[in-house]
C-alpha positions, 0 to 999 in steps of 0.5 A: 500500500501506497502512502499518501500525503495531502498537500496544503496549499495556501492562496496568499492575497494582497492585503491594505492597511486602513485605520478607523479612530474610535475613542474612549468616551468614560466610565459608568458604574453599575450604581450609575455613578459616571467618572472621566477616569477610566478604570475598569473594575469587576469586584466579588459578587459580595460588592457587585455595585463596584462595577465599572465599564468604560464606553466607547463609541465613534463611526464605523463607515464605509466598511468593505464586503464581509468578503474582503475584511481579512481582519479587525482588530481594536487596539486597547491602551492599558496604564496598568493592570493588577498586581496581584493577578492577571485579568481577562478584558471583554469587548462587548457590543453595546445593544443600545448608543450611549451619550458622553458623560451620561450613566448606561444601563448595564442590560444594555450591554450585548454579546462580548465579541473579544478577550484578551488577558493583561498580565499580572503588573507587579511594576509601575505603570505602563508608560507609555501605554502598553496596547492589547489586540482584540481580535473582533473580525467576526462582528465586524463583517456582521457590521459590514453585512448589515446584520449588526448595528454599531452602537458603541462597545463597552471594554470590561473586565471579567472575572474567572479564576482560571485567569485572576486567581479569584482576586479583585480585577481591574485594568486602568486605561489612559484618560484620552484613550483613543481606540484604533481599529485596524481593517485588514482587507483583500485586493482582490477576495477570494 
C-alpha cells in the first residue's frame, strides 16, 4: 500500500492597511455613578455595585464586503493592570448608543465579541501605554453585512479564576484613550 500525503496549499492575497479612530468616551458604574477616569473594575459578587465599564463609541463607515475584511482588530491602551493577578478584558457590543458623560444601563450591554488577558503588573505603570489586540473580525463583517448595528462597545473586565486567581480585577486605561481599529482587507477576495 501506497502512502499518501495531502498537500496544503495556501492562496496568499494582497492585503491594505486602513485605520478607523474610535475613542474612549468614560466610565459608568453599575450604581450609575459616571467618572472621566477610566478604570475598569469587576469586584466579588459580595460588592457587585463596584462595577465599572468604560464606553466607547465613534463611526464605523464605509466598511468593505464581509468578503474582503481579512481582519479587525481594536487596539486597547492599558496604564496598568493588577498586581496581584492577571485579568481577562471583554469587548462587548453595546445593544443600545450611549451619550458622553451620561450613566448606561448595564442590560444594555450585548454579546462580548473579544478577550484578551493583561498580565499580572507587579511594576509601575505602563508608560507609555502598553496596547492589547482584540481580535473582533467576526462582528465586524456582521457590521459590514448589515446584520449588526454599531452602537458603541463597552471594554470590561471579567472575572474567572482560571485567569485572576479569584482576586479583585481591574485594568486602568489612559484618560484620552483613543481606540484604533485596524481593517485588514483583500485586493482582490477570494
Amino acid at each position: 500500500m501506497k502512502n499518501k500525503q495531502a498537500f496544503q496549499v495556501k492562496a496568499t492575497f494582497k492585503t491594505a492597511l486602513k485605520s478607523l479612530q474610535l475613542s474612549a468616551s468614560h466610565a459608568v458604574c453599575i450604581s450609575g455613578e459616571t467618572a472621566t477616569n477610566h478604570f475598569i473594575k469587576w469586584p466579588p459578587d459580595s460588592k457587585p455595585d463596584q462595577t465599572w465599564i468604560l464606553l466607547g463609541g465613534g463611526e464605523i463607515k464605509g466598511l468593505p464586503e464581509s468578503k474582503e475584511i481579512a481582519k479587525a482588530v481594536l487596539a486597547v491602551p492599558v496604564v496598568r493592570g493588577k498586581n496581584s493577578a492577571a485579568t481577562k478584558v471583554c469587548v462587548v457590543a453595546l445593544k443600545a448608543p450611549f451619550e458622553a458623560g451620561k450613566t448606561y444601563d448595564f442590560a444594555n450591554l450585548g454579546e462580548t465579541v473579544a478577550t484578551f488577558h493583561v498580565p499580572k503588573q507587579a511594576g509601575p505603570y505602563y508608560d507609555p501605554p502598553r496596547s492589547f489586540r482584540a481580535d473582533i473580525t467576526p462582528y465586524v463583517k456582521r457590521l459590514a453585512r448589515g446584520e449588526a448595528k454599531f452602537n458603541g462597545l463597552a471594554i470590561r473586565v471579567l472575572q474567572d479564576r482560571s485567569v485572576d486567581e479569584g482576586h479583585i480585577i481591574r485594568i486602568d486605561m489612559p484618560n484620552d484613550a483613543k481606540l484604533p481599529l485596524e481593517l485588514e482587507t483583500l485586493l482582490q477576495a477570494p
